[in-house]
C-alpha atoms as one frame of an Amber mdcrd trajectory, in Angstrom:
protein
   0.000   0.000   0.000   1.018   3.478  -0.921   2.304   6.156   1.955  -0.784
   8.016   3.709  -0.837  11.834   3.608  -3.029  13.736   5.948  -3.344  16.609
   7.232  -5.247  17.711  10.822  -8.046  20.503  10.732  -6.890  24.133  11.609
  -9.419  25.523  14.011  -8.414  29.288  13.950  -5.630  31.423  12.593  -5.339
  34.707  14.656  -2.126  36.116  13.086  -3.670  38.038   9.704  -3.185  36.238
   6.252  -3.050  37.862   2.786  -6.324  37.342   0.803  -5.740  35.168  -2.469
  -6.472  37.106  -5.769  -8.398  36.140  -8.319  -6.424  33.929 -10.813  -7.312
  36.180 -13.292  -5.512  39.412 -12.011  -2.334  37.919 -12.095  -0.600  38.241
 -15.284  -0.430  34.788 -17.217   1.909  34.930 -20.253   1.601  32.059 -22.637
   4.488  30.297 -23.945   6.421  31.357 -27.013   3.765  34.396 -27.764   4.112
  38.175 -27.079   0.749  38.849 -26.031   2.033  40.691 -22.315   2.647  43.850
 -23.912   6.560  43.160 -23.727   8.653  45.198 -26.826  11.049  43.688 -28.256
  14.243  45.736 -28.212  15.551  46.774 -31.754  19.391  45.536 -30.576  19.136
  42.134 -28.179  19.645  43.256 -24.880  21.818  40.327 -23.327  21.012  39.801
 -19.638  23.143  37.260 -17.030  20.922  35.384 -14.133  23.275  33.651 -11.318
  20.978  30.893  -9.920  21.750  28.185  -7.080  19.641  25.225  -9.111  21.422
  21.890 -10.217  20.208  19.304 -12.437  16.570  19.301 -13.445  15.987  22.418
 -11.808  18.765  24.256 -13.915  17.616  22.746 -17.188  14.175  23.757 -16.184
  14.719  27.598 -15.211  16.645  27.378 -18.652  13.607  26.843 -20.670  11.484
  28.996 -18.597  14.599  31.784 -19.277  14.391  30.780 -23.060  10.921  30.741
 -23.466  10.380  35.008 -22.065  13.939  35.706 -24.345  12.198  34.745 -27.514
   9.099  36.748 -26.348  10.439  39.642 -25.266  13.745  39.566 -28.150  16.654
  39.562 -25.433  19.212  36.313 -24.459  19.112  35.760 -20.685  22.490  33.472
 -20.015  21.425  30.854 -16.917  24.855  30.637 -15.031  24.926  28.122 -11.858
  26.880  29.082  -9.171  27.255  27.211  -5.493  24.970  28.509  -2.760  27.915
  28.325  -0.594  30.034  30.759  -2.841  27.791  32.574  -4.597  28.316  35.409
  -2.092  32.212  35.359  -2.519  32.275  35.096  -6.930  30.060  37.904  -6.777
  32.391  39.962  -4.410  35.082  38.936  -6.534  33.356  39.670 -10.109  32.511
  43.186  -8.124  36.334  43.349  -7.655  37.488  42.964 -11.321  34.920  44.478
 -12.785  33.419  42.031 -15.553  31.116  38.716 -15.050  28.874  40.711 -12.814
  24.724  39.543 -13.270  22.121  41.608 -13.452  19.640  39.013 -11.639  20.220
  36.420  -8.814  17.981  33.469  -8.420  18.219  32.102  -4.642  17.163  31.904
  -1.202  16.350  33.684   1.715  20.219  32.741   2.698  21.654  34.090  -0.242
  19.577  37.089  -0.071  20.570  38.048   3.328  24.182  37.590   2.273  23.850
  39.965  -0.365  22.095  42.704   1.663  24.879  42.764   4.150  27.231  43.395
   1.051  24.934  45.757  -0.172  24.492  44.007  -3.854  21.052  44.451  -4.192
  18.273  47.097  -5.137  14.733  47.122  -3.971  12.229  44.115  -6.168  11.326
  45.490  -9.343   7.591  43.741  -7.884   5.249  43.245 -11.014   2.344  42.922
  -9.268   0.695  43.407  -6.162   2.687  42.663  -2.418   0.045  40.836  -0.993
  -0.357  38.427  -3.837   2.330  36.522  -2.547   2.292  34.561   0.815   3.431
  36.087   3.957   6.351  34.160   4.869   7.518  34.605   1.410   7.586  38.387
   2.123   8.931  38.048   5.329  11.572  36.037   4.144  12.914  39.270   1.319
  12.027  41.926   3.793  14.599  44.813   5.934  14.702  48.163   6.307  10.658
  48.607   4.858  12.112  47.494   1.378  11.413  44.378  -0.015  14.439  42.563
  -1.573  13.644  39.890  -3.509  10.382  39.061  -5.871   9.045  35.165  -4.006
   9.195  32.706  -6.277   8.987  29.139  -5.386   8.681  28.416  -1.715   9.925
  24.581   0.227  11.452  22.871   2.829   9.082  23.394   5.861   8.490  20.808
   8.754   6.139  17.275   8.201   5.012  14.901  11.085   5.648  11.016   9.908
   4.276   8.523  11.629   4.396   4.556  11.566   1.172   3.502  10.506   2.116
  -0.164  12.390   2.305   1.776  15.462  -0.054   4.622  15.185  -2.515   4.535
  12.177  -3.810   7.844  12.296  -1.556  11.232  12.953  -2.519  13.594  16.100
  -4.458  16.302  15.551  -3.078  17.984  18.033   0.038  18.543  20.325  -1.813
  16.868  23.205  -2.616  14.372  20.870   0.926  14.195  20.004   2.166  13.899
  23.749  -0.360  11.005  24.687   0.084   8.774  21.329   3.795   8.672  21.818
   3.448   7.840  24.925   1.548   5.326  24.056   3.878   3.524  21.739   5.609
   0.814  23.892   8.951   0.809  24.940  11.630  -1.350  23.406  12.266  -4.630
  25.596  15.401  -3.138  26.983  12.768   0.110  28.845  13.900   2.424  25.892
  11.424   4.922  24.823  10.018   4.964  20.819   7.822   7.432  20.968   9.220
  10.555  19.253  12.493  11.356  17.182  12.770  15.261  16.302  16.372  17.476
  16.195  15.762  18.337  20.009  18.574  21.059  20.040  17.756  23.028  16.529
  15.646  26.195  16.033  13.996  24.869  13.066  12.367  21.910  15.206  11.611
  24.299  18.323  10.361  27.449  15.831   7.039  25.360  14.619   5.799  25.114
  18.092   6.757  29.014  19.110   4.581  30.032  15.703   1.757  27.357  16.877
   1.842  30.113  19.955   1.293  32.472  18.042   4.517  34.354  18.346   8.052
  34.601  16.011  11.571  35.497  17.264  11.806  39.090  16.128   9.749  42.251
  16.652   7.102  42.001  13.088   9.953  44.512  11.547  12.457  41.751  12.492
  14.651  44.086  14.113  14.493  42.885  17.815  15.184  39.645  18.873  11.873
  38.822  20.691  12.704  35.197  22.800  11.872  36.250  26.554   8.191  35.907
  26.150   5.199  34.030  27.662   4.959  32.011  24.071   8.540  30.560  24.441
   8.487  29.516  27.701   5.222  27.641  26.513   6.839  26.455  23.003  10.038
  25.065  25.379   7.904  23.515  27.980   5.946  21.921  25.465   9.278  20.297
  23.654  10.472  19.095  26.981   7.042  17.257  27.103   7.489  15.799  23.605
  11.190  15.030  24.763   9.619  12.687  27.357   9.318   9.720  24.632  12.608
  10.123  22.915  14.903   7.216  22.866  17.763   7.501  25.089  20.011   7.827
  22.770  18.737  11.211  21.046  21.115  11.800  18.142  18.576  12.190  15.744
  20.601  10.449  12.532  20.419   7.204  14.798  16.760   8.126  15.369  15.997
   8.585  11.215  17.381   5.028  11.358  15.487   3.522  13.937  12.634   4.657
  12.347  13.271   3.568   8.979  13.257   0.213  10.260  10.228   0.254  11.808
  11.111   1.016  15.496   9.917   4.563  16.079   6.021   5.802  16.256   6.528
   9.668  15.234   9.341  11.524  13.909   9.319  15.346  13.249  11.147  15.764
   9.834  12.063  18.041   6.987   9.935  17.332   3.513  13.283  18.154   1.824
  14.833  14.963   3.399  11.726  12.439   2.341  12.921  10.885  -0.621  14.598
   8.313   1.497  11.322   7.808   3.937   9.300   6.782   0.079  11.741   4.874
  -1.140  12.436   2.489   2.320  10.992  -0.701   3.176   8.540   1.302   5.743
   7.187   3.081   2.652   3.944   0.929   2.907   3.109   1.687   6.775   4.343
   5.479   6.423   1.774   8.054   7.312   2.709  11.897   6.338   0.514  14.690
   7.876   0.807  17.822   9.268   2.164  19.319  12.334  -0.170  19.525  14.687
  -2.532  22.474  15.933  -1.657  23.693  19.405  -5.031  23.532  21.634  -4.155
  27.209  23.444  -4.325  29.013  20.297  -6.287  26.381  17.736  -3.143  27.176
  15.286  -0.901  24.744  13.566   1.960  24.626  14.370   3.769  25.311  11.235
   7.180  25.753  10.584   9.528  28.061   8.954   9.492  27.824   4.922  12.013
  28.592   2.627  11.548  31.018  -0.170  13.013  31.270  -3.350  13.576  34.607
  -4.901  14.425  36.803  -8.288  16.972  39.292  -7.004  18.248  42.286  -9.223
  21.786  43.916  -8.295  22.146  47.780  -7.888  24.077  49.719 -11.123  22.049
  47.694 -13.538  20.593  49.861 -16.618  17.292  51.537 -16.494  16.476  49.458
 -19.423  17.699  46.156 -17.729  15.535  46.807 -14.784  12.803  47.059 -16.756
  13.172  43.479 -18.572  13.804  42.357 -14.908  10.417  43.331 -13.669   9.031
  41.901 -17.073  10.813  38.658 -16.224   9.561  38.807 -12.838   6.273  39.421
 -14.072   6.851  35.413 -16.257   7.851  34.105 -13.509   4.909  34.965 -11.275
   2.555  34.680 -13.546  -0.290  31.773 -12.393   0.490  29.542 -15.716   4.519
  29.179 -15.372   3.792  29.561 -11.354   2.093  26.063 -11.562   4.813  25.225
 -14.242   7.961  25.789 -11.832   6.357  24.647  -8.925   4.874  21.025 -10.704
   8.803  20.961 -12.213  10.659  22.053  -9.344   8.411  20.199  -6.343   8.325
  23.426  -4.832   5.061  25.593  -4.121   4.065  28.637  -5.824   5.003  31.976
  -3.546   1.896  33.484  -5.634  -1.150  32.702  -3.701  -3.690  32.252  -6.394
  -1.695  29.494  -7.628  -2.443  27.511  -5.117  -5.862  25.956  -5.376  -4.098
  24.361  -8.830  -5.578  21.055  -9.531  -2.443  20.041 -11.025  -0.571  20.942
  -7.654  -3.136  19.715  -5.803  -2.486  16.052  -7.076   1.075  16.022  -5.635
   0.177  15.042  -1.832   3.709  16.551  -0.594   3.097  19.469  -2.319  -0.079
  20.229  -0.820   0.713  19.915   2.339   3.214  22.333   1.803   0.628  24.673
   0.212  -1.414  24.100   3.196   1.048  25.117   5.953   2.465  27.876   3.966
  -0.196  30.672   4.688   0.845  30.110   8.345   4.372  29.473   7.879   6.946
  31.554  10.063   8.758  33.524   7.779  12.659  33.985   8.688  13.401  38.172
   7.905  16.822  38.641   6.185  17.916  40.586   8.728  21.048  40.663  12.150
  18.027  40.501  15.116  16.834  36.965  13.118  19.961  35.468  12.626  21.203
  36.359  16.773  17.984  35.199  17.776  18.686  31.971  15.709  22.105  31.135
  16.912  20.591  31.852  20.797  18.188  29.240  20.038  20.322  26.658  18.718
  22.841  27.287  22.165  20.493  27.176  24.912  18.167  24.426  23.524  20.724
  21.582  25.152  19.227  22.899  28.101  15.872  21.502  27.606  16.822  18.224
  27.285  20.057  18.061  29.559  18.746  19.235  32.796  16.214  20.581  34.671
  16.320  24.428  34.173  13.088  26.265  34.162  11.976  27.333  30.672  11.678
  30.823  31.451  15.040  31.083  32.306  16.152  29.457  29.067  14.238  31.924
  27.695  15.430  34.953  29.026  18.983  33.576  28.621  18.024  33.335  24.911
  17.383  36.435  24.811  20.400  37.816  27.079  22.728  36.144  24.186  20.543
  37.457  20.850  20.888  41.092  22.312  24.029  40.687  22.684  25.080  39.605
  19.037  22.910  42.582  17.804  24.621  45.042  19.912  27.949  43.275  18.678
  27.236  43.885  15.324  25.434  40.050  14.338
């Protein structure tokens, strides 16, 4: 039998959505035809993109990059670069003045890399801000300006569960708590109830936006960790923690669990391949995370967010086929397109009720978390607040200190990386 994918019921959402347009006001620009008002330039204007895809991706943003340059009568040269030093062969095409792009096609990572080196200009945005999810905006937002147009959006947090051991998933995070529980121990006393990355923001971060609260000020300027909703989202992990296996590394957890020994494990959807393609595949149940009962919201994670970025000194009229391009890209045909291609969900909210996204269980359960995914601001309080997380979380699980004071010492350490300059 195939792998199960469900997804609990969402009660309430207090923290404000955008409202999906219309399919129709979104500007959809059929293949290999000039029908979105784009001139074609009387000399081809020759444009570079820098993009962090590989393999099918590449050869995918390729045709999609071929398909507007015969539209709009310009060549736009797809050159793939390493995420990891894309930062540094920019700085160093900067420094001898040739190779430089005019575009940038990457993540929220890369993004905040380049604002720090101050390589960007404010998104030439083609249509309107709150077509696009939040977290997407979030994710390409500093100083008021947004920096990047959202693309494609992906890797956000999935509950798995072994259907031999627990058919159904929790709906909720009590639910969660008592079915581990439940799961009985290995003959040697061992708990195998839970696996989840007990010391990592990413794992605690779904719980602290189920509570309705994020790690920086809305602006994401101010670390924001010494608050009611953390102490909650900590005390609430030290719960979960409860069914862990003694041995908590979670690698040795994926494994256990792969081989049938675990009930629930809290995991990436960028690391499933494996999970579908294992002997468990059969009994494997994919859902959700669940809603927190104090607030009726899920308790969704952080998503990533893909973006069109356009460096500063470009030419008027390169700007302009940038926000043209941009406007391709988001429009709700090649949105559906990229994300279908790519496995990735549209950042364009009227994309989403698709049909032919809708078919792709992983895919909608990514669309289904992403209007109240946290979104991670490209910005010093965000990545303090991050590293403050990642320290003190030992804490929960090594020890018995209160999770207020974890808290505040989060915070303690995040204010003082801001003041130190991040």
């Amino acid at each position: 039998r195939p792998p199960v994918f469900s997804a609990p019921t969402v009660t309430s959402a207090p923290r404000p959505t955008p409202t999906p347009l219309p399919a129709e006001a979104l500007p959809v620009t059929p293949p290999l035809t000039n029908t979105g008002g784009i001139a074609p330039l009387p000399v081809p204007l020759r444009m570079v993109l820098w993009t962090t895809e590989s393999d099918a991706q590449l050869e995918l943003l390729r045709r999609h990059a071929t398909t507007f340059s015969n539209v709009a009568g310009i060549e736009i040269e797809v050159v793939p670069q390493p995420a990891a030093g894309l930062r540094a062969n920019l700085l160093a095409a900067r420094l001898a003045d040739q190779g430089v792009p005019d575009m940038i096609w990457g993540d929220q990572h890369v993004l905040a890399e380049l604002l720090i080196d101050r390589q960007l200009q404010p998104a030439p945005l083609p249509t309107a801000l709150d077509s696009f999810v939040l977290a997407a905006r979030v994710g390409a937002t500093a100083d008021g300006q947004l920096w990047g147009v959202p693309l494609l959006l992906h890797h956000t947090m999935l509950l798995l569960h072994n259907r031999r051991l627990s058919d159904v998933p929790p709906a909720t995070s009590d639910d969660l708590i008592r079915m581990s529980r439940a799961i009985p121990p290995a003959a040697d006393g061992d708990q195998r109830g839970l696996v989840a990355r007990w010391a990592a923001a990413r794992w605690l971060l779904p719980f602290l936006n189920g509570f309705g609260d994020s790690p920086t000020t809305p602006d994401g300027m101010r670390p924001t960790l010494d608050t009611p909703a953390m102490a909650s989202s900590l005390n609430l992990l030290r719960e979960l923690a409860q069914a862990a296996p003694r041995d908590d590394a979670f690698d040795v957890g994926q494994s256990r669990f792969l081989a049938g020994e675990i009930g629930f494990l809290l995991e990436g959807d960028w690391a499933l391949d494996p999970y579908l393609q294992s002997e468990l595949a059969p009994d494997l149940g994919i859902a959700q995370m669940p809603v927190i009962p104090a607030t009726g919201r899920m308790a969704a994670g952080t998503v990533d967010t893909l973006y069109l970025m356009v460096l500063h000194g470009i030419s008027e009229t390169t700007l302009a086929r940038s926000r043209e391009f941009a406007a391709y890209l988001t429009s709700a045909q090649v949105q559906v397109e990229l994300a279908q291609g790519m496995r990735r969900a549209p950042a364009v909210l009227a994309a989403h009720t698709a049909a032919e996204l809708r078919g792709d269980p992983v895919l909608t359960l990514i669309l289904d978390q992403s209007g109240q995914a946290l979104g991670m601001p490209p910005t010093r309080a965000y990545r303090c607040a991050s590293v403050a997380i990642d320290t003190q979380l030992p804490l929960i699980t090594n020890g018995d200190t209160p999770a207020s004071e974890i808290a505040a010492a989060m915070q303690r350490q995040a204010d003082r990386c801001v003041a130190g300059g991040g």
